[in-house]
C-alpha positions as CSV (number, residue, x, y, z in Angstrom):
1,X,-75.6,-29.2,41.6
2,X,-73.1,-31.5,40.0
3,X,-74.2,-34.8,39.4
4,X,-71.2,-37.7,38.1
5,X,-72.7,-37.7,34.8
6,X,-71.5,-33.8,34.4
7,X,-67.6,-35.0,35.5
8,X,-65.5,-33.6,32.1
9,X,-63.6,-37.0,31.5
10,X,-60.2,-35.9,29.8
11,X,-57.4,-39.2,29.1
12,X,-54.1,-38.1,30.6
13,X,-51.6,-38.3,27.7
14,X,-47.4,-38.5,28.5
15,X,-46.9,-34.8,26.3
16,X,-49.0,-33.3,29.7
17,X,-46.1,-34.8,31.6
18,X,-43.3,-33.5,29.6
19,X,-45.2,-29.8,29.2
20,X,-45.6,-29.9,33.1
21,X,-41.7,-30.6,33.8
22,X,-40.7,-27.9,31.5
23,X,-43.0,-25.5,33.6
24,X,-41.9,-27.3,36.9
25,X,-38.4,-27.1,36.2
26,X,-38.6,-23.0,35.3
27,X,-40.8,-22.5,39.0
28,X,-37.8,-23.3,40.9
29,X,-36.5,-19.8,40.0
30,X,-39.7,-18.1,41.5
31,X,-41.1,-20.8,44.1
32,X,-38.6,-23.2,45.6
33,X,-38.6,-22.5,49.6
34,X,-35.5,-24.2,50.8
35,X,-37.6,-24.1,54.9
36,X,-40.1,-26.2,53.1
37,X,-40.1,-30.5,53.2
38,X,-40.7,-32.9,50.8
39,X,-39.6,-30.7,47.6
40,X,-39.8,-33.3,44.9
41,X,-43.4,-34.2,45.7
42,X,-44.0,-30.3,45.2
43,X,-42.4,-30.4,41.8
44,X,-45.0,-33.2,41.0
45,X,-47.8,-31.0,42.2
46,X,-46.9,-28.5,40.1
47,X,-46.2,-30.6,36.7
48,X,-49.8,-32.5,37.1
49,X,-51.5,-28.9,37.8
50,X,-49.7,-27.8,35.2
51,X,-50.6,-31.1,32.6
52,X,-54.5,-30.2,33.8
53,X,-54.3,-26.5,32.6
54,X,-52.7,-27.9,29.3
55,X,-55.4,-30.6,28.6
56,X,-58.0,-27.7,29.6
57,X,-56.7,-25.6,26.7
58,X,-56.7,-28.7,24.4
59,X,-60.4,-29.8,25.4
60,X,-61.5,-26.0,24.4
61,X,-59.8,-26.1,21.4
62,X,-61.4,-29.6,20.6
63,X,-64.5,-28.3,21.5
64,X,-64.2,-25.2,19.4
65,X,-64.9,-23.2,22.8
66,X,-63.2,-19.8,22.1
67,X,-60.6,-18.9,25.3
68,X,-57.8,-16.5,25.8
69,X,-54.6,-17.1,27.6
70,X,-53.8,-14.4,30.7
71,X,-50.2,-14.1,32.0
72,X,-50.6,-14.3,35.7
73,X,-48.6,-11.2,37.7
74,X,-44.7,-11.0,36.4
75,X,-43.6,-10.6,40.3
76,X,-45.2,-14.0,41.2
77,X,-44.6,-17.0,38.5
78,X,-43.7,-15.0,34.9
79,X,-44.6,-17.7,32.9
80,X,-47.3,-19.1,34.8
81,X,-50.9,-18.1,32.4
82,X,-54.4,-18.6,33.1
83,X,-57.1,-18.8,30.7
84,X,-60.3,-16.7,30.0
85,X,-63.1,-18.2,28.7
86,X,-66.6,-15.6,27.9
87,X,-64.5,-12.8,29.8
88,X,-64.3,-14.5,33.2
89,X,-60.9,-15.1,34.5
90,X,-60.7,-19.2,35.2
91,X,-58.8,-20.1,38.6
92,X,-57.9,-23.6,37.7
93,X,-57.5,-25.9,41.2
94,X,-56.0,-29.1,40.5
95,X,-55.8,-32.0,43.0
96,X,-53.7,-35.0,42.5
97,X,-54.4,-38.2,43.6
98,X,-51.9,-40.9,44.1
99,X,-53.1,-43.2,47.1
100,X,-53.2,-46.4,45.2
101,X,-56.1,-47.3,47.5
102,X,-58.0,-44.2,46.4
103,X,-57.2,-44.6,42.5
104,X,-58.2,-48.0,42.4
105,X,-61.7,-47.0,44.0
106,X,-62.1,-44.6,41.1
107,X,-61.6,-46.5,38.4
108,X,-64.4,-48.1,38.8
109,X,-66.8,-45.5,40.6
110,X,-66.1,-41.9,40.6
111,X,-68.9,-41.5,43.3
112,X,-65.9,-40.6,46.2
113,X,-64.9,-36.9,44.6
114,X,-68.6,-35.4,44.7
115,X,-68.6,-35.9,48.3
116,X,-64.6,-34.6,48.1
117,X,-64.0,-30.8,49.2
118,X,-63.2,-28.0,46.5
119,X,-60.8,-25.8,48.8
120,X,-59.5,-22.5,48.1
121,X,-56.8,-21.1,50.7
122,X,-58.5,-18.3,52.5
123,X,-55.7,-16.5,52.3
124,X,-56.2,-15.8,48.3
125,X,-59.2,-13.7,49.4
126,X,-57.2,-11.9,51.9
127,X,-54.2,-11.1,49.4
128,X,-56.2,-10.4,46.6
129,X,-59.3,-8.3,45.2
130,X,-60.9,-11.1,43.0
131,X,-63.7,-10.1,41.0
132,X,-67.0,-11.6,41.5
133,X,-67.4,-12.6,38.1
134,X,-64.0,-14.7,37.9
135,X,-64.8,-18.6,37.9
136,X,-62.8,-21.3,40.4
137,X,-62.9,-24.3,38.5
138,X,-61.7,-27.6,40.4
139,X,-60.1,-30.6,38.9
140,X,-58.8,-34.1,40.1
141,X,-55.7,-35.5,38.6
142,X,-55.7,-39.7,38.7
143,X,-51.8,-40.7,38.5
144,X,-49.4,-43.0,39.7
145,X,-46.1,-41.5,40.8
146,X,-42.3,-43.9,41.3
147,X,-40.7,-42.3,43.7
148,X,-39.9,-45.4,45.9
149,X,-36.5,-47.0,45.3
150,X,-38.6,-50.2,44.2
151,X,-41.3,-48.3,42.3
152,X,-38.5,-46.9,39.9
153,X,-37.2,-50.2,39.1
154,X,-40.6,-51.6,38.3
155,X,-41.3,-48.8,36.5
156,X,-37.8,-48.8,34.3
157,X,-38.1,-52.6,33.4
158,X,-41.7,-52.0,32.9
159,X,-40.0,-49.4,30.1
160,X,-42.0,-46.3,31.2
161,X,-40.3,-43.0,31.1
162,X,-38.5,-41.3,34.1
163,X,-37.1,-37.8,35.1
164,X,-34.6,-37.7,37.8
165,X,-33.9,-34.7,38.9
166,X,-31.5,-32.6,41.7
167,X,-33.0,-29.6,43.2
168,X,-29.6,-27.3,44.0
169,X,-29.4,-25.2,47.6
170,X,-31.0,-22.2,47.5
171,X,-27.6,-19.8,47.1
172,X,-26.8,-21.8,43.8
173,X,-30.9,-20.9,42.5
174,X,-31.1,-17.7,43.8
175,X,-27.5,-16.0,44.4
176,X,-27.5,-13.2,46.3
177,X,-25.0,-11.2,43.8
178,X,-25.7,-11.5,40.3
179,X,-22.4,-13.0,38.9
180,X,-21.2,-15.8,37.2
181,X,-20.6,-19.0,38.9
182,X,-17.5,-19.7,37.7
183,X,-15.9,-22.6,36.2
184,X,-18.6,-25.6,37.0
185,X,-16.4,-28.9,36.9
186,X,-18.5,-32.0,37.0
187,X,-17.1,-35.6,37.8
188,X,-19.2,-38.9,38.0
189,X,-17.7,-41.6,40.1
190,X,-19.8,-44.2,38.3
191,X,-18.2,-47.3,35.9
192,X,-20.1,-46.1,32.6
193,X,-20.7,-42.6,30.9
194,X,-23.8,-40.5,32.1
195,X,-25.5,-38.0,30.3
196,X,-26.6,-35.1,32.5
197,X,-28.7,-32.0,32.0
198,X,-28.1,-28.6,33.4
199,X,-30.8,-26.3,34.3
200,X,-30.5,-22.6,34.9
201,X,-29.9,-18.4,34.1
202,X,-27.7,-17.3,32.1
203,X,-26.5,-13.0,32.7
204,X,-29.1,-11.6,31.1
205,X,-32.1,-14.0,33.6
206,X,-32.8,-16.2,30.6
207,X,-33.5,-19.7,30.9
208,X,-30.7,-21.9,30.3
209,X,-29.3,-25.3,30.0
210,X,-27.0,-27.6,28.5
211,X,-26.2,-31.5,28.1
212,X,-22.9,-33.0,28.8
213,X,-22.1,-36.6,28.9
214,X,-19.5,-37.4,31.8
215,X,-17.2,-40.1,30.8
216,X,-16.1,-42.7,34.2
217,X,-14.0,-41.0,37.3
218,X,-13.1,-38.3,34.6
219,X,-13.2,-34.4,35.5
220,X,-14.9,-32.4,32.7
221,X,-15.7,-28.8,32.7
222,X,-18.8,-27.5,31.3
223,X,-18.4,-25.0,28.8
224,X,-21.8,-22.7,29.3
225,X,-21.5,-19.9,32.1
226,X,-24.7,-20.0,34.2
227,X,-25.4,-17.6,36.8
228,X,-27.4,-19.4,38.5
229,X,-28.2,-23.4,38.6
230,X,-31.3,-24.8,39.6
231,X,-31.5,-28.6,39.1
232,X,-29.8,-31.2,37.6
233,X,-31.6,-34.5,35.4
234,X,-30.9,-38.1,34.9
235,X,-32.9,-40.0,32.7
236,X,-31.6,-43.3,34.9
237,X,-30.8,-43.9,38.1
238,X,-26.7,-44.0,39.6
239,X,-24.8,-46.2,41.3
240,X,-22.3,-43.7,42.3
241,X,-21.8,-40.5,43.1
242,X,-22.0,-37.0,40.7
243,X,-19.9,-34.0,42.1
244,X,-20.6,-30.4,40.7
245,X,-18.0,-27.6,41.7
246,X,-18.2,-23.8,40.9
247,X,-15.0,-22.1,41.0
248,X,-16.8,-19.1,42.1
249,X,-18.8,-20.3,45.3
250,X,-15.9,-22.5,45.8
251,X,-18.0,-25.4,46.8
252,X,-18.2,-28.6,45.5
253,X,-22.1,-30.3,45.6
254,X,-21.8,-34.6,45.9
255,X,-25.1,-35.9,44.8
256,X,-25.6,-39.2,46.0
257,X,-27.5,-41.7,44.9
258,X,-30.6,-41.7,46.9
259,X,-30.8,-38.2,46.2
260,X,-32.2,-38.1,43.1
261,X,-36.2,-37.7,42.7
262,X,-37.9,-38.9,39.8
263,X,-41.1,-36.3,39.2
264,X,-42.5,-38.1,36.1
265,X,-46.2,-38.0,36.7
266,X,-47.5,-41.5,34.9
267,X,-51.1,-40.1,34.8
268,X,-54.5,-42.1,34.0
269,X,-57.3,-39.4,33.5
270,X,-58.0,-36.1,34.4
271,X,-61.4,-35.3,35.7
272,X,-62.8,-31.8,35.3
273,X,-65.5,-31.1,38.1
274,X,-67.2,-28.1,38.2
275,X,-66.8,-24.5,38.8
276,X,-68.4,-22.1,41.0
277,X,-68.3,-18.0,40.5
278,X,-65.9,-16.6,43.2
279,X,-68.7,-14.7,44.8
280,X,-70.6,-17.4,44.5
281,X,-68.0,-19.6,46.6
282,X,-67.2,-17.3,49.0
283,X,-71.2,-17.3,50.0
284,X,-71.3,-20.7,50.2
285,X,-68.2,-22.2,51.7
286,X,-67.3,-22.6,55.1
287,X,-64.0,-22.1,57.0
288,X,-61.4,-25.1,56.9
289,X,-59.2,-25.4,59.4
290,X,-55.7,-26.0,58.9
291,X,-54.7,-29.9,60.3
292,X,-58.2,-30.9,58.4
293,X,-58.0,-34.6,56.9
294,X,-59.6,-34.4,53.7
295,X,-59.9,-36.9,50.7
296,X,-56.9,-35.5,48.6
297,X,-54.7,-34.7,51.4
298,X,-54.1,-36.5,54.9
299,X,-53.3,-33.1,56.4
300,X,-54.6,-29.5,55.3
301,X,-51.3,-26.8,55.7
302,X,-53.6,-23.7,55.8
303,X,-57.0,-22.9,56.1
304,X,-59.6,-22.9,53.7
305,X,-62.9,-22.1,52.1
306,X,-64.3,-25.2,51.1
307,X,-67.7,-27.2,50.3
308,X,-68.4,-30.3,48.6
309,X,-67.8,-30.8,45.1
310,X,-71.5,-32.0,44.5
311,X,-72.2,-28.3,45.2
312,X,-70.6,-27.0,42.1
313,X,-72.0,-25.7,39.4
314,X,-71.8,-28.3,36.0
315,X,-69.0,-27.0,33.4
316,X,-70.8,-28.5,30.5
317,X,-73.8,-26.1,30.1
318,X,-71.6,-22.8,30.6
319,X,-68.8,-23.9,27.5
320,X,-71.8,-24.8,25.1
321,X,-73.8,-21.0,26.5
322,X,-69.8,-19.7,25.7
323,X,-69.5,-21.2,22.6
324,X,-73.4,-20.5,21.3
325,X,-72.4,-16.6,22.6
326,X,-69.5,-16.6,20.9
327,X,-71.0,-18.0,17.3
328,X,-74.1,-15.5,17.9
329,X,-71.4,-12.6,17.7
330,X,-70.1,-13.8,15.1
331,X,-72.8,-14.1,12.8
C-alpha cells in the first residue's frame, strides 16, 4: 500500500506548459468533438497530462532509470507516446486539480489524494486487449488556471505568461474535401497592431503555422495556404473584434472578445502516486458509475474502475528494482 511518504514530488516548471500546448494544439486535428462543452478546459486537460508525461521522462532521466518511448496507435493520436520502463508498457493517468479550495488543502497536507480514487474508464478494457503485465500509473497535477475575465487581468499585471487561443468549427479543422482554403484575409477591428498565430495542415497533412501582425481596421491577406485551420493564439487579450475569411468556404469567422480562452496551465507540483499492474487493477477495483462525485471531478462522464489511491502499489521500489536490473545486465 502507498503510504504519503512514497508520493514522487516533482516541481512543475513553465517549459511543461509550453511542451503541453504544442501537443494540445496538434490533438485538435485527431480529438476535437465539436457535440462536446467546455472545449478550452479540455485543451487544459490535455497540456497538464501532457506536462506530467514530460516531467516523468525528465525524472527517469535524472534518476538514470533506463525507459523507452512507444508511439501510441497512428489512427488514434499520431504523436501521442507512452513510455516503457523494464518492458511494461506505462499507462500514465493524470488528474488535475484546480479547485483553489482543494489546492490550498494540499499544500500543506497531501493526506486528501490517498483517500482520492485512481479511475480507469471501463470502457479501455472493453476496447482494448491490455496485457497483464502493462503498469497504470496515476498522477495528480496541482495548478492554477485564469480563465475568468478577472483571473486574466490579475494574472497579466501579475506578469505571468498567457496563451489565448480560438478553437475553429469543426469544417475549418477537419474539411470534408481535402483542398485548399483559399485566400484567408484577416482584419482586426482593434486601435493597435496584433500579432496572431495560425495553426494548421498544409496539402501534404503536415503541421503548419504562421505569424502575421495585423495592423488597426486594415485587411491583410495571409500569404501561407493551409488546408485546414485549427486554432488561432493571442498572447493578450482584445478589445475588438478579429475577422478570418477563406475565399474557399466563403465564410467569414468574427471572433469576439470573450471568445478567446487562455489554456496556460500555471502549475505548482506534480505528484506521482503509485501504479498498479493492469491485472492487478482490474482484480481489485470496483465498478464506478457514471454521475459519481469524486475528489478531482464534481461529476464522473463514464464509468469506471476505480479504488483508492492508498491501495497502489509505491513507484519508488519498482524504478530502483528497474534501474539495479538494468545495471546488472550491463555488467
Amino acid at each position: 500500500m502507498v503510504t504519503l511518504s512514497d508520493f514522487i514530488r516533482i516541481p512543475y516548471t513553465p517549459d511543461l506548459t509550453r511542451g503541453g500546448i504544442v501537443y494540445a494544439g496538434r490533438s485538435l486535428f485527431h480529438t476535437f468533438t465539436p457535440t462536446r462543452s467546455k472545449p478550452f478546459d479540455r485543451m487544459r486537460h490535455t497540456v497538464a497530462r501532457t506536462a506530467v508525461e514530460l516531467a516523468f521522462r525528465r525524472y527517469l532521466s535524472e534518476q538514470e532509470i533506463p525507459f523507452d518511448v512507444l508511439q501510441m496507435a497512428p489512427l488514434c493520436e499520431p504523436d501521442r507516446y507512452d513510455v516503457s520502463i523494464g518492458g511494461h508498457h506505462c499507462d500514465l493517468s493524470t488528474y488535475l486539480i484546480t479547485s483553489s479550495k482543494q489546492t490550498n488543502k494540499l499544500q500543506h497536507t497531501l493526506k486528501p489524494l490517498l483517500d482520492a480514487p485512481a479511475l480507469i474508464p471501463s470502457e479501455k478494457f472493453a476496447a482494448s486487449s491490455p496485457r497483464g503485465s502493462d503498469l497504470y500509473l496515476f498522477a495528480f497535477t496541482i495548478a492554477r488556471k485564469a480563465a475568468a475575465k478577472e483571473e486574466l487581468q490579475k494574472a497579466i499585471e501579475a506578469g505571468q505568461p498567457t496563451h489565448l487561443v480560438y478553437i475553429m468549427p469543426a469544417y475549418w479543422i477537419r474539411p470534408m474535401n481535402w483542398q485548399s482554403l483559399g485566400d484567408l484575409v484577416l482584419k482586426s477591428e482593434t486601435d493597435h497592431p496584433v500579432t496572431l498565430e495560425l495553426s494548421g495542415q498544409n496539402q501534404e497533412r503536415d503541421f503548419h503555422t504562421d505569424t502575421i501582425t495585423l495592423p488597426p481596421q486594415t485587411r491583410v491577406k495571409l500569404q501561407s495556404d493551409f488546408f485546414s485551420l485549427a486554432s488561432l493564439h493571442i498572447n493578450q487579450p482584445v478589445s475588438a473584434r478579429i475577422g478570418i475569411h477563406s475565399s474557399q468556404l466563403k465564410e467569414t469567422i468574427l471572433i469576439n472578445p470573450h471568445e478567446w480562452g487562455n489554456i496556460w496551465m500555471y502549475g505548482n507540483e506534480i505528484i506521482l502516486t503509485g501504479y498498479l499492474s493492469q491485472e492487478e487493477f482490474r482484480r481489485k477495483a470496483a465498478q464506478l458509475q457514471p454521475g459519481s462525485r469524486v475528489y478531482q471531478y464534481t461529476q464522473t462522464r463514464v464509468k469506471n474502475l476505480s479504488l483508492p489511491v492508498r491501495e497502489l502499489r509505491p513507484l519508488g521500489p519498482l524504478l530502483t528494482r528497474i534501474k539495479s536490473w538494468e545495471i546488472g545486465q550491463v555488467e
